[in-house]
C-alpha positions in Angstrom: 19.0 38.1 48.3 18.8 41.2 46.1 22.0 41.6 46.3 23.6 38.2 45.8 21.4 38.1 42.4 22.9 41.2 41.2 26.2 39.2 40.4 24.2 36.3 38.9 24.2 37.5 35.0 21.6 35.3 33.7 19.2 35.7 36.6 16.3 38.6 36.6 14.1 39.6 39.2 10.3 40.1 37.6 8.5 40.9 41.2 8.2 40.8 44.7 5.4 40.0 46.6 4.2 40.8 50.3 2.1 37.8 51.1 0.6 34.5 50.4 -2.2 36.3 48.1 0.2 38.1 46.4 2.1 35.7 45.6 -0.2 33.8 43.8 -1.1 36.9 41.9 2.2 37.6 41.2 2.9 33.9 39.8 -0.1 34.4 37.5 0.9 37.9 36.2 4.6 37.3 36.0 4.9 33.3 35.2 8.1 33.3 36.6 11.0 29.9 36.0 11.9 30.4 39.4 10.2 31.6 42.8 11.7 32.0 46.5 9.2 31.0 48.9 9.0 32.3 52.2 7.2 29.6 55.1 5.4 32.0 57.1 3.3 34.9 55.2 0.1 36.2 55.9 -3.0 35.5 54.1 -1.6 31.9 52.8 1.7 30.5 53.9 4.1 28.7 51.6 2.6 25.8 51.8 -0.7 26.8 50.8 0.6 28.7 48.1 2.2 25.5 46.6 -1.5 23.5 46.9 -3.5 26.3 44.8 -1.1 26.1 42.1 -2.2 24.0 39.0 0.7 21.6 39.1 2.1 23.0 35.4 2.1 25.9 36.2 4.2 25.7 39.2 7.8 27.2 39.3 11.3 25.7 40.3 10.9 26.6 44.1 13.8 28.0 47.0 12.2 27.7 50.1 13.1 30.8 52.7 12.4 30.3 56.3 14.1 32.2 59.8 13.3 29.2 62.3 10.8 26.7 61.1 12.4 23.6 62.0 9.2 21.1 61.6 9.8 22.9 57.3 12.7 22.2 57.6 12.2 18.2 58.5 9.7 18.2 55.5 11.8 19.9 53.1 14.7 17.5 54.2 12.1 14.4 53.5 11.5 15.4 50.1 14.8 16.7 49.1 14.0 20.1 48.3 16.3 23.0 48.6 16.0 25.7 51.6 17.6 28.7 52.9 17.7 29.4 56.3 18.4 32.8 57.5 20.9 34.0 58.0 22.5 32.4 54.9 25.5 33.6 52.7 26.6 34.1 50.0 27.9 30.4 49.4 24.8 28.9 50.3 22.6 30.4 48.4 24.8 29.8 45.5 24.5 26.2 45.8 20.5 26.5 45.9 20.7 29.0 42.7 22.6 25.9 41.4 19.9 23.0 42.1 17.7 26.1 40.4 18.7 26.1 37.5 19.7 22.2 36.7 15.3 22.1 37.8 14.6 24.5 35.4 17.1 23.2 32.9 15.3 19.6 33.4 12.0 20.8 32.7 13.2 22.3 29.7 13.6 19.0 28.3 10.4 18.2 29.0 10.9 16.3 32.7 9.3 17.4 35.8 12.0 18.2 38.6 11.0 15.0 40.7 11.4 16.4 44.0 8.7 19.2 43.6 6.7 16.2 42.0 7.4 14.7 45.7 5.9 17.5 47.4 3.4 18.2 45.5 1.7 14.6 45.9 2.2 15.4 50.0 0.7 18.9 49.6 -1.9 17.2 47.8 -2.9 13.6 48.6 -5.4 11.2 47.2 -8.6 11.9 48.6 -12.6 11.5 47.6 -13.8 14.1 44.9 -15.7 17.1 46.4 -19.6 16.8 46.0 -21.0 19.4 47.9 -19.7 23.3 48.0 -20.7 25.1 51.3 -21.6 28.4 50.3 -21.9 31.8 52.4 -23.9 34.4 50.8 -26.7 37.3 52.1 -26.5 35.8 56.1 -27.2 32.3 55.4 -25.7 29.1 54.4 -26.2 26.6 51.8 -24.7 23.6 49.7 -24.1 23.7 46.6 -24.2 20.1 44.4 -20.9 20.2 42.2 -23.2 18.3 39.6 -25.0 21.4 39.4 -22.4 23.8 38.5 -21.5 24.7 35.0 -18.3 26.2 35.0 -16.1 28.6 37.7 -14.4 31.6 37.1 -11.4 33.4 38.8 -12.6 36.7 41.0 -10.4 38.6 42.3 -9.7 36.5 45.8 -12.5 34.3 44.8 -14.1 32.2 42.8 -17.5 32.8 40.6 -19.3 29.1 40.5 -22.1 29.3 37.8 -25.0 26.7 38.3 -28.3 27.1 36.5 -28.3 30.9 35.9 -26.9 31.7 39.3 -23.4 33.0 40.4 -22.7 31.9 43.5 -18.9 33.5 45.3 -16.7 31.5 47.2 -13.5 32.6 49.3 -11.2 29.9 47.4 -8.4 29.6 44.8 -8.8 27.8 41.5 -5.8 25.4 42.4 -7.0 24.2 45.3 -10.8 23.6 44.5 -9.7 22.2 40.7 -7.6 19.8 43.3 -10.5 19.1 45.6 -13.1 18.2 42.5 -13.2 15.1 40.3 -11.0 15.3 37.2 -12.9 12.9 35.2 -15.8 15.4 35.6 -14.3 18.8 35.4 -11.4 20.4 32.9 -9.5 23.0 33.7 -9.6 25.0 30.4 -7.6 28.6 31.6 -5.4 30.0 34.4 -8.8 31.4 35.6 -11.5 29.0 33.8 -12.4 25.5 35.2 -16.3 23.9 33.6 -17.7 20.6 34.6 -17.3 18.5 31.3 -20.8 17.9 31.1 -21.6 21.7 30.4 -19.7 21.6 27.2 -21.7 21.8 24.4 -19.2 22.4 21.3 -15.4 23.3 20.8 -14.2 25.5 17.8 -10.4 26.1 16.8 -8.6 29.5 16.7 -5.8 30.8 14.0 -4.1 31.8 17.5 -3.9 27.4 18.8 -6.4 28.5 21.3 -10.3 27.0 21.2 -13.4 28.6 22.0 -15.6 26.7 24.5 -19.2 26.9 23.8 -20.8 25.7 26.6 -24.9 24.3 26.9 -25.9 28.1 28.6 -24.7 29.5 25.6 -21.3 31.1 27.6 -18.3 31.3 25.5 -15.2 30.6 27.3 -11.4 30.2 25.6 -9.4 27.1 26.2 -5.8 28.3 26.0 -2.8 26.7 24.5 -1.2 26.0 28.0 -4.2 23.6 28.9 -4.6 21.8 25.7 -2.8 19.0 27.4 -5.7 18.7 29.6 -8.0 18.3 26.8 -6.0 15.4 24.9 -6.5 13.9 28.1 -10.1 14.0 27.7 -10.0 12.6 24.7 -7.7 9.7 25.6 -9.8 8.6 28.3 -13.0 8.9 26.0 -11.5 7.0 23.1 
């Protein structure tokens, strides 16, 4: 693959991951226009790695697999691209291709519509979360997404603040933002998500981004890329 985009002038490789994990921390770090996805990794596959992306942040995708033909069927049904190894040099030209007229689309402002496809399959209409099991000091507990005020990013988890407490759970924001009900909670930063209730009081920035006061006095920043999020808000509140 290396090789083949040597040739490819206005292509550059940014990073290289070694598994599902990194991947996703790579796609945070690097905010790449275009990502080639291998099926099977360890830690989270490709699939997984797709749902715990917030959908606007996701990249034009080239899926990679050596055998997986049930992928394949799925990748066939929503008429995304694939390259099935071996592949040469011709084939993976043609997928560059599809690349780039994605990335080109979204440009103008339109969302490639067959990662829209697969992205409603990776992550279908279900009932908001309303109870978190958490793991913590031997035992086991639930945790009430009423009661939590806002979640932060950690490393390979996530930080849930409820009522003074932080509690950790072995999640990643794109997922659990997908799992919880978006009428109740806004995703405010790549790492930040706070249950709308919690918000106490927004204040601009000369920068375009806001700070987010929140009722338990925490200060958070809403940045530019998830101002759409907040319009939304507003829409629906008007």
């Amino acid at each position: 693959m290396k090789r083949f985009l040597r040739d490819e002038t206005d292509v550059e490789l940014v990073g290289e991951a070694v598994d599902g994990r990194d991947t996703l921390a790579a796609l945070e770090a690097l905010a790449p226009d275009l990502l080639f996805l291998d099926v099977q990794m360890p830690e989270l596959n490709g699939f997984e790695v797709l749902e715990s992306l917030d959908r606007k942040e996701t990249p034009a995708v080239i899926f990679v697999t050596a055998y997986d033909k049930y992928a394949l069927q799925a990748f066939d049904f929503h008429a995304l691209d694939y390259l099935l190894k071996p592949y040469n040099r011709e084939r993976f030209s043609k997928s560059l291709e599809q690349a780039r007229r994605q990335i080109n689309g979204r440009k103008h402002g339109k969302l490639d519509e067959r990662l829209e496809h697969l992205l409603r399959y990776l992550q279908p209409e279900q009932k908001a979360l309303e109870r978190i099991m958490i793991k913590s000091g031997g035992r086991v507990f639930f945790l009430r997404t009423e009661e939590i005020d806002w979640i932060e990013a950690h490393g390979n988890y996530l930080r849930l603040h409820a009522g003074g407490e932080a509690h950790l759970l072995r999640e990643t924001m794109g997922r659990l933002a997908a799992k919880l009900d978006r009428d109740k909670f806004l995703r405010i930063h790549r790492s930040a998500l706070v249950r709308i209730e919690s918000i106490k009081e927004l204040q601009p920035l000369f920068s375009g981004d806001y700070t987010v006061l929140l009722r338990d006095g925490t200060e958070l920043t809403l940045s530019r890329s998830h101002r759409d999020n907040l319009l939304e808000l507003f829409d629906k509140s008007s």
